[in-house]
N, C-alpha and C positions, 0 to 999 in steps of 0.2 A: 715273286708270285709265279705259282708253273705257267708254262705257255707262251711267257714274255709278256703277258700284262701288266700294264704300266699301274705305278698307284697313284689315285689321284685325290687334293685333295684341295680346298679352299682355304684362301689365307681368311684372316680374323682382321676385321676390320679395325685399325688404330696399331695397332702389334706393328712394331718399327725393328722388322728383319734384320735389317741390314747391320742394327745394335746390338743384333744379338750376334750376326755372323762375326764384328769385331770383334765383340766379348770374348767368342771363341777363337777367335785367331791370337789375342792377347795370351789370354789363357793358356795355350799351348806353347806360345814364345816364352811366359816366366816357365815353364816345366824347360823348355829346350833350352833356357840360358842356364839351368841349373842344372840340366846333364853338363850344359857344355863344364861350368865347373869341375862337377866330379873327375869328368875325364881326362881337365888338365890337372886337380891335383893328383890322381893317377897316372901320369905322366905322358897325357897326350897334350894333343894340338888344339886351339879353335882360333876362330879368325872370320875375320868381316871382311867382304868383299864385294865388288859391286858387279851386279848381273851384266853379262856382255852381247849386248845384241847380236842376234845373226838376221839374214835377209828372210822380211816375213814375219819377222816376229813384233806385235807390237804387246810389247808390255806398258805400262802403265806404269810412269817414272815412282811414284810412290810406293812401288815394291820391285825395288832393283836392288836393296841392298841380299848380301847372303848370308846366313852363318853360316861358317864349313866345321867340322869335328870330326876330328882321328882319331878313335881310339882301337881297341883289339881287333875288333872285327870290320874294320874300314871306316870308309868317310860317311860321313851322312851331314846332309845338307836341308837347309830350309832358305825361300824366300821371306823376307820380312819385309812388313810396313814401316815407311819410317817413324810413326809414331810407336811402336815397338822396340826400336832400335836401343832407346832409353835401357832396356832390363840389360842387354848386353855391353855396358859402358865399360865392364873392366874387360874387354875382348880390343885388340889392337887390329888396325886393316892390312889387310896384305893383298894378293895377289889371287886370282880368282884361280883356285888351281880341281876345277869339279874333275874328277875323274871316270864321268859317263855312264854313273850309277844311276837307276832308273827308280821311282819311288817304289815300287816292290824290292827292287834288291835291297834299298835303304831299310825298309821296316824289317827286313828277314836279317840285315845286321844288328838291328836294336834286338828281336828275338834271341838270336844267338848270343849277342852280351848278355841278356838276362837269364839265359840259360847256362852259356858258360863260364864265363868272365865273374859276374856280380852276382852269384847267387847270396846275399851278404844278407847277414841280421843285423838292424841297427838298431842303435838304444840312446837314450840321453843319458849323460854320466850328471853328477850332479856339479860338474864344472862347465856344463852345456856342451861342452863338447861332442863330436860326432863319435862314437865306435863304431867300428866296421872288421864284423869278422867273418872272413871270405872260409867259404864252403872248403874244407880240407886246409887252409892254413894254419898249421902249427907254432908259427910265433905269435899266437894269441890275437887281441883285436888292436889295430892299429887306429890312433885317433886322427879324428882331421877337425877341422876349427870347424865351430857352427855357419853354417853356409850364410846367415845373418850378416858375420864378420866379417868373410869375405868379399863379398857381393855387396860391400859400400865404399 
């Protein structure tokens, strides 16, 4: 709003916030365990790691795990609940290795992979399998297993 007007507004009596805040934060864990796939069978990294306190900080033991993810354009990281933890089972733990990325730089590296990296058309073949045919690649569409397959 101009001015710095705040916007205000009343919650709705019965409406249980907080399930829906979960809802959302689940919802974006299955999207981030399924990047993190893409990027390891694209031949990066992901990895689970447990948040490391500094002095002053109090987190809330139930979101101390992390996923980490390498792919073209750097790391990018999420805190998760550990009821969430579940969608990243085929992810192994390692060693908490954040490299000081700030969540703006995070999202301007997801930009840049979707700009540069994966501009890709996907289709279903009728073996379910994945095509993926990257913007200017000439050796046609490379397939990957249905992320179904994977991710059990």
């Amino acid at each position: 709003m101009a001015g710095g007007a705040s916007v205000s507004y009343q919650e709705e009596p019965g409406r249980d916030y907080r399930a829906e805040r979960d809802a959302a934060y689940t919802e974006r864990n299955k999207v981030v365990a399924g990047l993190a796939a893409m990027v390891i069978k694209a031949g990066g990294r992901a990895w689970l790691a447990d948040h490391q306190d500094k002095p002053g900080e109090d987190w809330d033991p139930e979101w101390k795990t992390i996923v980490f993810i390498e792919g073209p354009t750097g790391q990018l990281s999420w805190h998760l609940h550990d009821s969430d933890v579940v969608h990243f089972h085929f992810l192994n733990r390692g060693e908490n290795e954040w490299d000081g990325h700030t969540s703006e730089e995070k999202y301007e590296r997801i930009a840049r992979l979707a700009k540069t990296q994966c501009r890709a058309r996907w289709a279903f073949s009728k073996t379910e399998d994945w095509l993926c045919q990257l913007d200017g690649d000439h050796d046609g569409p490379h397939r990957w297993p249905h992320p179904a397959d994977t991710l059990t």
